[in-house]
C-alpha positions in Angstrom: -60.5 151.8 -73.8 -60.0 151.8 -77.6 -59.4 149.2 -79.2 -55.5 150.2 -80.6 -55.0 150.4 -76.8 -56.7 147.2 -75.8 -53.9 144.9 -78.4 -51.4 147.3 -77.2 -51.9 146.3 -73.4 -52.4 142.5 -74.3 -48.7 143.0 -76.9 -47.1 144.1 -73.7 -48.0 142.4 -70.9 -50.4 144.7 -69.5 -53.3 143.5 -68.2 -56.2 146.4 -68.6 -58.5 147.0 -66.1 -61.3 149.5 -68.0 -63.7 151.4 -65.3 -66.6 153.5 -65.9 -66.5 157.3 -64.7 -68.1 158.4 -61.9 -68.5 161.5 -59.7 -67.0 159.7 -57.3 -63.6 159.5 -59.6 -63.7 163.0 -60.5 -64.0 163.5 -57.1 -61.3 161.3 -55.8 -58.8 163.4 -58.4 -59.1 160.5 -60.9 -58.7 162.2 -65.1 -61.3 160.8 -67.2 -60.0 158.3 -70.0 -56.7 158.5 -68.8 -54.2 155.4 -67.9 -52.8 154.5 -64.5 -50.1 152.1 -64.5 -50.0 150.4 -60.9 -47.2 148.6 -59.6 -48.1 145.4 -57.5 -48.1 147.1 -54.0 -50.7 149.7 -55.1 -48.8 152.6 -55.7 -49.5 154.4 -59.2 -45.9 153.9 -61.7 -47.6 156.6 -63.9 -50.5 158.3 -65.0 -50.8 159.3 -69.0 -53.6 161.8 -69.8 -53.7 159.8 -73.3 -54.8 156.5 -74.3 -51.6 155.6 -75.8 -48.6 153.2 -73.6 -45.4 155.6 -74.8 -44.7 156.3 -71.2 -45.2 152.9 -70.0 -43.2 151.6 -72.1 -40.7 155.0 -71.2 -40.3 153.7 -67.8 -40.0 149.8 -68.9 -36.8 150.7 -71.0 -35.5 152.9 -68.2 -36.1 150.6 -65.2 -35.9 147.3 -67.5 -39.4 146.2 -66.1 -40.9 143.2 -67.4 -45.0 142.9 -67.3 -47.1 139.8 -67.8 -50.3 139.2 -68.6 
């Protein structure tokens, strides 16, 4: 993870768990680089291709979700 996306996380709460790619991603169906927001029974929230939190923070307005750190 960049670092713009790094502050970002820590400015909202987020805390970011980075993982190196593998084959064994690519093969699970994992997108390289991307984000996976995961709610705290281990479901994915939301997946964003880019490194950037616009649709995190999307779905924090919309469902009034609070994250901490």
């Amino acid at each position: 993870a960049g670092e713009t996306l790094r502050k970002e996380a820590a400015a909202a709460g987020l805390v970011l768990h980075c993982l190196e790619w593998s084959d064994a991603a690519k093969a699970a169906g994992y997108e390289r680089n991307a984000i996976y927001l995961v709610r705290p029974d281990g479901h994915v929230a939301c997946v964003s291709a880019q490194q950037d939190l616009t649709e995190v923070r999307r779905l924090q307005a919309r469902f009034g979700l609070k994250f901490t750190a």
